[in-house]
C-alpha positions in Angstrom: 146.2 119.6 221.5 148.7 122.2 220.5 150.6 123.9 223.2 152.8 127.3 222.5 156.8 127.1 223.0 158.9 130.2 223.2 162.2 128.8 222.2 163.7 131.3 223.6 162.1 132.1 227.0 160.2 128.4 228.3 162.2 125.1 229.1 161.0 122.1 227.2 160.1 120.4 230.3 157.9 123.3 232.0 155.8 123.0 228.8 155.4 119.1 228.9 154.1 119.6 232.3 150.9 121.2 230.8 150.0 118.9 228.3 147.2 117.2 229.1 146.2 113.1 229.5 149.5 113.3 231.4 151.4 113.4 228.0 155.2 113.4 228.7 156.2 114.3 224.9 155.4 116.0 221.9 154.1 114.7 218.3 155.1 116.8 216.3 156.7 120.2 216.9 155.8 122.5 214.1 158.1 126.1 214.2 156.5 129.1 211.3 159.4 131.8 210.0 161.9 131.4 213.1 165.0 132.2 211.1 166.0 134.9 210.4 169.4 135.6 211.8 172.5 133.3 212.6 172.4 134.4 216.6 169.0 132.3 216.4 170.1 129.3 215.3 172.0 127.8 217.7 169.4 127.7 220.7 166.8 127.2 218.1 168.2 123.4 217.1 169.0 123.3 220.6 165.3 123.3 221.4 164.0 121.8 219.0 166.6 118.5 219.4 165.2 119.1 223.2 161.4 119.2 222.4 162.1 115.9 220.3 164.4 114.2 222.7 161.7 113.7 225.4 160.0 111.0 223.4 163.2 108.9 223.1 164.0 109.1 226.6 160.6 108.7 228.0 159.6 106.2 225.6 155.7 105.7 225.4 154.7 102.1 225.1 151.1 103.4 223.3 153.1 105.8 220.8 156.8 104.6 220.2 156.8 107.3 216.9 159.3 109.8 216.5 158.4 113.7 217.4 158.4 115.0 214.0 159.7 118.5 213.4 158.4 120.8 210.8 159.9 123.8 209.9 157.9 126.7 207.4 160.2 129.3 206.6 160.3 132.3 204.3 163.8 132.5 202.2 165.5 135.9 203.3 169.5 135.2 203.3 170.6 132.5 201.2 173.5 132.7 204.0 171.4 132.2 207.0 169.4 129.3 205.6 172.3 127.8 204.8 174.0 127.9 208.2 170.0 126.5 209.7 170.1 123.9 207.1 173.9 123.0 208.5 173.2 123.4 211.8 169.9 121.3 211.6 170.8 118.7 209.8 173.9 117.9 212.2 171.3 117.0 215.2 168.5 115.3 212.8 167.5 114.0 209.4 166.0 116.3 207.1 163.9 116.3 204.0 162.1 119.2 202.1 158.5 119.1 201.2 158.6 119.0 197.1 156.6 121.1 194.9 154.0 118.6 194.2 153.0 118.1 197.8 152.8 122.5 198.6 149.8 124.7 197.8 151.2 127.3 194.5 151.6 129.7 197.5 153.9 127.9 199.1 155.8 126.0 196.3 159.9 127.2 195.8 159.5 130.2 193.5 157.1 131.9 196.3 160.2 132.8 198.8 158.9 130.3 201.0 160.4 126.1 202.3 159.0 123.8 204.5 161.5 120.9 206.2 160.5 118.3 208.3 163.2 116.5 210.6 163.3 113.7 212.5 165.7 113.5 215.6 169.4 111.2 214.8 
C-alpha cells in the first residue's frame, strides 16, 4: 500500500499511524524530483533518515529488511545535486541506478538520476 508524505508538513510517525495491518514502518520510501534548492535539503535527509529509522528501532520479527530509499531526480544545478549527494550520503549508503538497468528516458544523458539509499 503506498501512503503520501509531505516532507515538509506531516511527521513520520502521524503517517505510520495510517498504514494499515498495523504496519509500524515503511518498505521502501520512494521521493520523485524533490531537489531543487539547497534550503530543501537539510529537512529533506532529515526525513527521509526519519521515515527509514522506524524499521530499525521497531524491528519487525516477519520483515527484518532495511527501508530502502529511492530517490528520481531531474539534474538542474550541478551545485545543488552535489550538496543532496553530500548531504545524503553522510546519513546513508548510496548507489546510482546504471544505465543498463533505466529505460532510454531515463538513462544519464536524459537530465534525469535515480539513487537508492539504505540507512548507516
Amino acid at each position: 500500500m503506498a501512503q503520501a508524505l509531505d516532507w515538509e508538513t506531516d511527521e513520520v510517525s502521524s503517517v505510520v499511524a495510517g498504514l494499515e495491518d498495523g504496519k509500524r514502518s515503511f518498505d521502501a520510501i520512494m521521493l520523485c524530483d524533490c531537489i531543487y534548492n539547497e534550503t530543501l535539503i537539510p529537512p529533506l535527509v532529515q526525513t527521509c533518515a526519519d521515515a527509514c529509522q522506524l524499521r530499525r528501532t521497531q524491528i519487525e520479527d516477519t520483515d527484518p529488511e532495511p527501508t530502502v530509499c529511492i530517490i528520481a531526480q531531474q539534474l538542474r544545478s550541478p551545485e545543488v545535486f552535489e550538496s543532496w549527494l553530500k548531504a545524503f550520503h553522510k546519513v546513508f549508503r548510496v548507489w546510482r541506478f546504471l544505465d543498463e538497468q533505466l529505460t532510454k528516458e531515463l538513462a544519464s544523458d536524459s537530465g534525469f538520476v535515480i539513487h537508492v539509499g539504505i540507512l548507516r
